[in-house]
C-alpha positions as CSV (number, residue, x, y, z in Angstrom):
1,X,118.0,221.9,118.2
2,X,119.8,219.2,116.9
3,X,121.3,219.3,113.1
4,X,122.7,216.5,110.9
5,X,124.4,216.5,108.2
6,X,124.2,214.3,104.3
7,X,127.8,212.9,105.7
8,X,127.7,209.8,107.8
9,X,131.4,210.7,109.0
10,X,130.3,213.6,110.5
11,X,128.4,214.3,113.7
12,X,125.8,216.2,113.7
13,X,125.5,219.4,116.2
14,X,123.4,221.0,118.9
15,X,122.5,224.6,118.5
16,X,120.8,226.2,121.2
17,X,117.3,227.6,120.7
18,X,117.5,231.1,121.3
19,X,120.5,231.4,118.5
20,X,118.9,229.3,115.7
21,X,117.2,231.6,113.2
22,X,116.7,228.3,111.3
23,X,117.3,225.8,108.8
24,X,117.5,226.6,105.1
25,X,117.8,224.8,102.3
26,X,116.4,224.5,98.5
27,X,112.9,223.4,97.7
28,X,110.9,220.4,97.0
29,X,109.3,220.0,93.9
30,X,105.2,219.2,93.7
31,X,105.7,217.4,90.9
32,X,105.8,213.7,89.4
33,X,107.5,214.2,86.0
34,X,108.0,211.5,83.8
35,X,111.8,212.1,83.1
36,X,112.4,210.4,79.2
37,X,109.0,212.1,78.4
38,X,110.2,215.4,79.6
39,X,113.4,215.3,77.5
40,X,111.7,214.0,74.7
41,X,108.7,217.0,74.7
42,X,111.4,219.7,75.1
43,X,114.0,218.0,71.5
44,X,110.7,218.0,70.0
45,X,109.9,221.9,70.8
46,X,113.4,223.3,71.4
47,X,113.9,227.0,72.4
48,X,115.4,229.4,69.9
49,X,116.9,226.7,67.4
50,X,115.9,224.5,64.7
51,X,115.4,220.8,65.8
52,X,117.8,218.3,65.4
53,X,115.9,216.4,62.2
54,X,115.8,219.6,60.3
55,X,119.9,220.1,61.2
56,X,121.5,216.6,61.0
57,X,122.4,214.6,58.5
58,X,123.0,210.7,58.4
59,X,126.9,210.3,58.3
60,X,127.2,214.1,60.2
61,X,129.6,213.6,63.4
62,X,127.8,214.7,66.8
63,X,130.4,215.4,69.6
64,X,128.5,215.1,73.2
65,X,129.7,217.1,75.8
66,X,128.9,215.8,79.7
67,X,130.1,217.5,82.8
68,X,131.5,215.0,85.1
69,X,131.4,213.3,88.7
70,X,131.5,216.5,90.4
71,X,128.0,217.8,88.9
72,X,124.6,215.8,89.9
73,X,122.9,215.9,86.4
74,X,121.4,212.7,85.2
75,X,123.7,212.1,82.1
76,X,122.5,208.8,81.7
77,X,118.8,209.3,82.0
78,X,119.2,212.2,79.2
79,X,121.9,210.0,76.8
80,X,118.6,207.2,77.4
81,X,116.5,209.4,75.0
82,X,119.1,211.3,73.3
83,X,120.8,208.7,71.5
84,X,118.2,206.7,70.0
85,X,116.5,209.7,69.0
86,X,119.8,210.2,67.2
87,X,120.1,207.1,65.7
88,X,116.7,207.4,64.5
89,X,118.2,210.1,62.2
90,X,120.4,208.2,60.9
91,X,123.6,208.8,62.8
92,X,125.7,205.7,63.5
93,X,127.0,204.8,66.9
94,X,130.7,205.4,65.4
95,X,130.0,208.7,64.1
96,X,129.0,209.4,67.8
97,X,132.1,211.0,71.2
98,X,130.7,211.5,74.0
99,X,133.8,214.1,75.8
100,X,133.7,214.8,79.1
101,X,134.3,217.9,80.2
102,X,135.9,218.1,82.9
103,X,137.1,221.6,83.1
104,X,140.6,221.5,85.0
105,X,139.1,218.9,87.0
106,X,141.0,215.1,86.8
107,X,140.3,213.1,84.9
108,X,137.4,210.3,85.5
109,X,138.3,206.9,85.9
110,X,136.2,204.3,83.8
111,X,134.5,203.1,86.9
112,X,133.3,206.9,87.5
113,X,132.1,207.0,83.9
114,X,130.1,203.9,84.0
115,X,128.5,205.4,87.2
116,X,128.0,208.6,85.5
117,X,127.2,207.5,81.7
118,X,126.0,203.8,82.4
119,X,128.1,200.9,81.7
120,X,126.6,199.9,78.2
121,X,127.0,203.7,76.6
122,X,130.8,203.4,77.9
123,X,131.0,200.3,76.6
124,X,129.4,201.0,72.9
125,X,130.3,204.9,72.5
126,X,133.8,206.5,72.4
127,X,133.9,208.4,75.7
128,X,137.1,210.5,76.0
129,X,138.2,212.6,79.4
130,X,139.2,216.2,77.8
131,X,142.3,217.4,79.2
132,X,143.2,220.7,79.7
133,X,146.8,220.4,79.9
134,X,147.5,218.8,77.5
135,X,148.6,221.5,74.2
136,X,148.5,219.0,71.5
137,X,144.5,217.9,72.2
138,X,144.1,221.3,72.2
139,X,143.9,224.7,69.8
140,X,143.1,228.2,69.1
141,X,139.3,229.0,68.7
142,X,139.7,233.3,68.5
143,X,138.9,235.6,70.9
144,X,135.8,237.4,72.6
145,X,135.0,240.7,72.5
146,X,136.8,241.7,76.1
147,X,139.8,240.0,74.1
148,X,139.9,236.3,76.3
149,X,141.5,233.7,74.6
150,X,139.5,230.6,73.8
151,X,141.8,227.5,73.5
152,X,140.1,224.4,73.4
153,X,139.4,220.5,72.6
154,X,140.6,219.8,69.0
155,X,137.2,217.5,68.9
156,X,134.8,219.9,69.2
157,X,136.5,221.3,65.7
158,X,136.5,218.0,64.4
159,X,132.6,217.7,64.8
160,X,129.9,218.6,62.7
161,X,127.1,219.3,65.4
162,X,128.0,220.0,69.2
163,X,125.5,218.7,72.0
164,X,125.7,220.1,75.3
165,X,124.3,218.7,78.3
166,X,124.2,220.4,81.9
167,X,122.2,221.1,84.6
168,X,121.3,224.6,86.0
169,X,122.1,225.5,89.8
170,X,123.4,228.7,91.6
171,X,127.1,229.4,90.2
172,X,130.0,232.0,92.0
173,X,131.6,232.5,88.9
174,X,129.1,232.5,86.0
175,X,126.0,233.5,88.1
176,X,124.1,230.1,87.1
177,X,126.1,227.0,85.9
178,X,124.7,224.9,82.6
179,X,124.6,227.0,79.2
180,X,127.8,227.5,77.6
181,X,129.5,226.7,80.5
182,X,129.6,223.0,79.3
183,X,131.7,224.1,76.5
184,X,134.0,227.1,78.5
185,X,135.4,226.1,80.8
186,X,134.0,222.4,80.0
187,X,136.5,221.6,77.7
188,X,138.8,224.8,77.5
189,X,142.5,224.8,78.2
190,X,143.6,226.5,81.9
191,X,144.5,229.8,80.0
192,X,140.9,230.5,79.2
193,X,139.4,229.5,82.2
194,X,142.5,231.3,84.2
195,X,140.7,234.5,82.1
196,X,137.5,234.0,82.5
197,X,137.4,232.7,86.4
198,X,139.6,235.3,87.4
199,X,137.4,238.0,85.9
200,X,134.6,237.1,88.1
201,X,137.6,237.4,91.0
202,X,137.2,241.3,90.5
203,X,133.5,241.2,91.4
204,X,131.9,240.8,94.9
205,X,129.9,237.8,94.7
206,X,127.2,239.2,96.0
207,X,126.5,240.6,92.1
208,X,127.6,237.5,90.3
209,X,125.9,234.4,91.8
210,X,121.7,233.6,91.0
211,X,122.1,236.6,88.1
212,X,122.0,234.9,84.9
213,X,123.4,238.1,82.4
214,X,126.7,239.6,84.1
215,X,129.8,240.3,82.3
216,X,131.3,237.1,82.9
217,X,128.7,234.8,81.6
218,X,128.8,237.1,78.6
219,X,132.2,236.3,78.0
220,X,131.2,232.3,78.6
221,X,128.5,232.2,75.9
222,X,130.9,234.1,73.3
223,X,133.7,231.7,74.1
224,X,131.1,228.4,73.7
225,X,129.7,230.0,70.7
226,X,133.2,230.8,68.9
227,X,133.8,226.9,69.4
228,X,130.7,226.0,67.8
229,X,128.1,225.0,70.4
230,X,125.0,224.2,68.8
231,X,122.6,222.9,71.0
232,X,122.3,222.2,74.8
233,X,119.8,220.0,77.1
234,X,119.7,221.4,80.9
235,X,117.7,220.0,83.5
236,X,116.7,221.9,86.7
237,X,116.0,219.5,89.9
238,X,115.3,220.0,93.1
239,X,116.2,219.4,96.5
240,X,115.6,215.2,96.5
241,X,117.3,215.3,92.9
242,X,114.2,214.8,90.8
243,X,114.2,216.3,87.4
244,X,111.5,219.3,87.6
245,X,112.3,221.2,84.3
246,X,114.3,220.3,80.9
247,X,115.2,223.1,78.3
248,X,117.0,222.3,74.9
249,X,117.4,224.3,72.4
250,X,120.3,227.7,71.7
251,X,123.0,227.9,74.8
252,X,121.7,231.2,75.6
253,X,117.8,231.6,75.7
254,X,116.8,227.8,76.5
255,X,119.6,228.6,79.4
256,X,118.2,231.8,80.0
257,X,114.2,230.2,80.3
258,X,115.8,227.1,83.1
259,X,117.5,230.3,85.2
260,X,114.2,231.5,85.9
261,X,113.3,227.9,87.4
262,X,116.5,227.1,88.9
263,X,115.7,230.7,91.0
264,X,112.6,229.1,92.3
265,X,114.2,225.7,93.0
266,X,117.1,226.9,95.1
267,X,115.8,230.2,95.7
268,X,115.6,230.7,99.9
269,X,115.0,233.7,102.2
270,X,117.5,233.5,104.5
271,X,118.3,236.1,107.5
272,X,121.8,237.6,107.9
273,X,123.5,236.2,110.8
274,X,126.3,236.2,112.8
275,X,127.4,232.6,112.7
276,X,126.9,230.6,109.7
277,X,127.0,226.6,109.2
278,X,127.0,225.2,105.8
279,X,127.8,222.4,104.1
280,X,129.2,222.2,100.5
281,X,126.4,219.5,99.4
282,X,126.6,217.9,96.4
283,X,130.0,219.0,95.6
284,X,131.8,217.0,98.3
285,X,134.8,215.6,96.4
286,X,137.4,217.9,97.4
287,X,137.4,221.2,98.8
288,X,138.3,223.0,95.1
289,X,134.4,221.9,94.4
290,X,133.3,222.0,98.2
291,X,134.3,226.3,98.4
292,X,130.6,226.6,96.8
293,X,129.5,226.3,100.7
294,X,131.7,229.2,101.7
295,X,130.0,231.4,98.2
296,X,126.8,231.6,99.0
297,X,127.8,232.1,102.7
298,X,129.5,235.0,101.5
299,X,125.5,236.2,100.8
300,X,124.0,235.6,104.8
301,X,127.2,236.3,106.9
302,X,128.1,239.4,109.2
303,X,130.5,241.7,108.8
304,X,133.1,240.3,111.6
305,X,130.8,236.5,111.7
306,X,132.0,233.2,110.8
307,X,131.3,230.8,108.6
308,X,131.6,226.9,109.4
309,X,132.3,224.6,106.0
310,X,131.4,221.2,106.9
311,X,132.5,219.0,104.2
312,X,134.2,215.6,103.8
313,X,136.7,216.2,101.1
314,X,137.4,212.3,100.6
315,X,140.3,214.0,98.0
316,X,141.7,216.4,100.2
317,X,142.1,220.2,98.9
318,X,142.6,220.1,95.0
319,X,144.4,217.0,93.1
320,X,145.0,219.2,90.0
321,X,145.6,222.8,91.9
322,X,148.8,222.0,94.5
323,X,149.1,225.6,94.8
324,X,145.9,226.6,96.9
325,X,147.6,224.4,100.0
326,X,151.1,226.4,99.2
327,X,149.6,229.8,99.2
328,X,146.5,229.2,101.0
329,X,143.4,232.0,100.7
330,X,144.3,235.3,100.0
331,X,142.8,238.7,99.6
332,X,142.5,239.7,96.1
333,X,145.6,242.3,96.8
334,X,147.8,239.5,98.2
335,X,146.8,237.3,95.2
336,X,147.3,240.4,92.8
337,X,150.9,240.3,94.7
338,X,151.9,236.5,93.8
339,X,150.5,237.0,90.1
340,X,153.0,240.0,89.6
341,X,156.2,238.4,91.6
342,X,155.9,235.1,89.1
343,X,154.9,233.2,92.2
344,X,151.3,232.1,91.0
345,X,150.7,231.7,87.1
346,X,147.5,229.9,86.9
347,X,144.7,232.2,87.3
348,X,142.2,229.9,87.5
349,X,143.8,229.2,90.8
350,X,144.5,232.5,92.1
351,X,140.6,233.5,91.2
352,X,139.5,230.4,93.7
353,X,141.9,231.8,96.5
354,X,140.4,235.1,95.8
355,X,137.0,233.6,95.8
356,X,137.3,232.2,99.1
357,X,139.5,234.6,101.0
358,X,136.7,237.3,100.0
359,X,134.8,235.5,102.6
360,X,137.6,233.8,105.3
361,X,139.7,236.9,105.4
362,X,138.1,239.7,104.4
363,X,134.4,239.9,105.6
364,X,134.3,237.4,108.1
365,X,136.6,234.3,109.6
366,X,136.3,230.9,108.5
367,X,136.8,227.2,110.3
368,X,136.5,224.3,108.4
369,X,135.1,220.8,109.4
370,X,136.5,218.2,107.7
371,X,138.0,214.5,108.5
372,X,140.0,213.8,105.7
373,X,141.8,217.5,105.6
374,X,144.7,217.5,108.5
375,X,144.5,220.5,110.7
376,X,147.6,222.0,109.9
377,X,146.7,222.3,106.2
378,X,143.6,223.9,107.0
379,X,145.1,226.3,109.2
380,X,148.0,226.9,106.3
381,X,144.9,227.7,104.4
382,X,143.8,230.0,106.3
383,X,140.9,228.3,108.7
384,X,141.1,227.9,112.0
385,X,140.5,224.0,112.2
386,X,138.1,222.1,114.2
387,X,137.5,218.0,114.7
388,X,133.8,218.3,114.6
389,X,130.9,221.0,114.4
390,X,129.6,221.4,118.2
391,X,133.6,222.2,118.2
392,X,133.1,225.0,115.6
393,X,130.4,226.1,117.1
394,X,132.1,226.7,120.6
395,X,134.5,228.8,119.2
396,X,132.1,231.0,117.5
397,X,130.2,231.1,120.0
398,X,132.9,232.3,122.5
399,X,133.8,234.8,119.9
400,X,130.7,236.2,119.0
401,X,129.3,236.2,122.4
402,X,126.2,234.1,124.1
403,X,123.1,236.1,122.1
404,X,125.0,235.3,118.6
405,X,122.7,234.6,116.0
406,X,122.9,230.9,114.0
407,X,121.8,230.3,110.6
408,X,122.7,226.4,109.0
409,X,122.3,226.1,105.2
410,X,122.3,222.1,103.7
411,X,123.0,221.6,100.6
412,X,124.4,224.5,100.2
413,X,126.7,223.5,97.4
414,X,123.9,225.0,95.2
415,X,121.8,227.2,97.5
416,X,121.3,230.9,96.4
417,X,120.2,232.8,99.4
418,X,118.2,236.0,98.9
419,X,116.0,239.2,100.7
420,X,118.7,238.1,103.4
421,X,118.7,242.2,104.4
């Protein structure tokens, strides 16, 4: 059978018959939802808050938070029906910052923003990148209860009412993304995510990702609600994109209500096998976002298998993180090693390494597909490195032997595989 892939740079690959156990990836809506309706219905009926013309006040300041490029949610459709319905409240355009959270991500360029936002909201609204390294945009919000430091945007301190919007997918760290994540790691400094991120390092992901409560989105939604973070709008869409589900209302149980969708939506049974080929669909920019296909891998693949990351990486390995290309992947003891010597002091980092070398070095071997990553940095990574997939594929094959058994999962970025036993 032949298998392409959502990249037009890279070839698409024959899989013989008798090793396919098939093609997987999330569902397809029935639906035909009017979008600005949807948003509308849900700010009108939030879940677990008051809504917003019973807490705002003409002249209060409203700080937007957006996630950025790297994330698929329709900001623009949702700021279409958010801010009028703010203005019909009373609150002025200039009492209005939309802050893009970018995590430790870089920072968006204006021509990303007017992709992201639309060019009139970036032209009539203060839109400001947050960044995280930065100590004198940011300060001290307290800590949470398993004692992780929340250091974060001075704006969000600054504003009288806090708007987060997301969207809710299958998530290695926090279980399901959306929810307080906008907010931690969002617009939190690298010491707080380094905390959090490398928290979840300690657990198999296996019992983190598609589980909405887990210790580590406990520790999220105590760090968004220390910095005040009073409302959120999430989406849930499916596999072509389309908005199927909008909850607003308190970070935690209008979060907690789109998890149970976003389990349907990306929900697939998918067998264990003993070669895996996934892409890292939507999150394509560089391979810090494009791991995602190597986590819920981590869920399908043999003891012993391989897994086959096909991605194109346009930005390489990580603009803001040099060191995953100096260390490359490691097991969580080698990465405990570099922490202790001094060698690696950002733990967001060494939690991604972890992350990834749980699957590439630990469980099962890993070879990555991708044009715009030379082949000796993958191989410094820790891959073995391959031009194209029927080359991946090959190798596997020879490894695994002639009856090996192939599963492919597409858009696997945000995929949650399960009853995979």
């Amino acid at each position: 059978m032949k298998v392409d892939f959502y990249y037009p740079e890279i070839a698409g690959v024959e899989i013989p018959d008798k090793n396919l156990l098939g093609v997987f990836k999330p569902n397809i809506r029935d639906c035909n939802l009017n979008v600005e309706d949807l948003i509308l219905e849900t700010l009108n009926k939030p879940i677990s808050t008051k809504k917003l013309n019973q807490e705002l006040n003409s002249g209060d300041k409203i700080l937007i938070l957006s996630d950025d490029n790297t994330r698929a949610t329709p900001v623009d459709k949702i700021l279409k029906v958010l801010l009028p319905y703010l203005h019909d409240l009373g609150i002025k355009k200039e009492d209005i910052i939309i802050l893009m959270a970018l995590a430790t991500h870089r920072p968006m360029s204006r021509q990303e923003l007017i992709s992201k936002l639309g060019q009139q909201i970036v032209e009539e609204y203060k839109v400001v990148n947050h960044l995280w390294d930065k100590e004198e945009q940011n300060i001290y919000y307290g800590k949470t209860s398993k004692g992780i430091k929340v250091y974060g945007n001075k704006l969000v301190k600054e504003a009288d009412f806090i708007i987060g919007l997301g969207h809710i997918v299958p998530h290695r760290v926090a279980g399901f993304s959306g929810g307080g994540k906008i907010a931690q790691p969002g617009v939190c400094t690298g010491v707080t995510t380094g905390e959090t991120h490398w928290m979840s390092a300690l657990v198999p992901g296996t019992e983190i990702i598609g589980k909405r409560d887990n210790l580590i989105r406990e520790q999220i939604d105590e760090a968004a609600r220390l910095m005040g973070l009073n409302f959120i709008i999430n989406v849930v869409q499916d596999l072509k994109g389309r908005v199927v589900g909008v909850f607003a209302g308190d970070l935690v149980d209008a979060h907690r209500v789109g998890c149970e969708l976003a389990k349907e939506v990306y929900g697939v049974k998918i067998p264990k096998a003993d070669i895996i080929i996934t892409d890292s669909y939507p999150a394509d920019i560089e391979l810090w976002q494009a791991a995602k296909g190597i986590y819920s891998s981590e869920l399908v693949v043999k003891e012993n298998g391989y897994v086959i990351l096909v991605t194109p990486c346009p930005e390489g390995v990580a603009k803001t993180h040099p060191e995953i290309e100096e260390f490359g992947y490691q097991t969580l003891e080698e990465t405990e090693k570099l922490i202790n010597e001094g060698k690696l002091k950002e733990m967001s980092v060494a939690a991604h390494l972890v992350h990834v070398g749980r699957v590439i070095k630990e469980k099962a071997n890993g070879i990555l597909v991708s044009p715009n990553i030379p082949n000796e940095v993958k191989e410094k990574l820790g891959f073995i490195s391959a031009d194209s997939v029927q080359e991946a594929l090959s190798y596997a094959l020879n490894k695994k032997g002639k009856d090996a058994s192939v599963v492919v999962m597409l858009h696997a970025g945000e995929i949650l595989p399960i009853n995979s036993e």
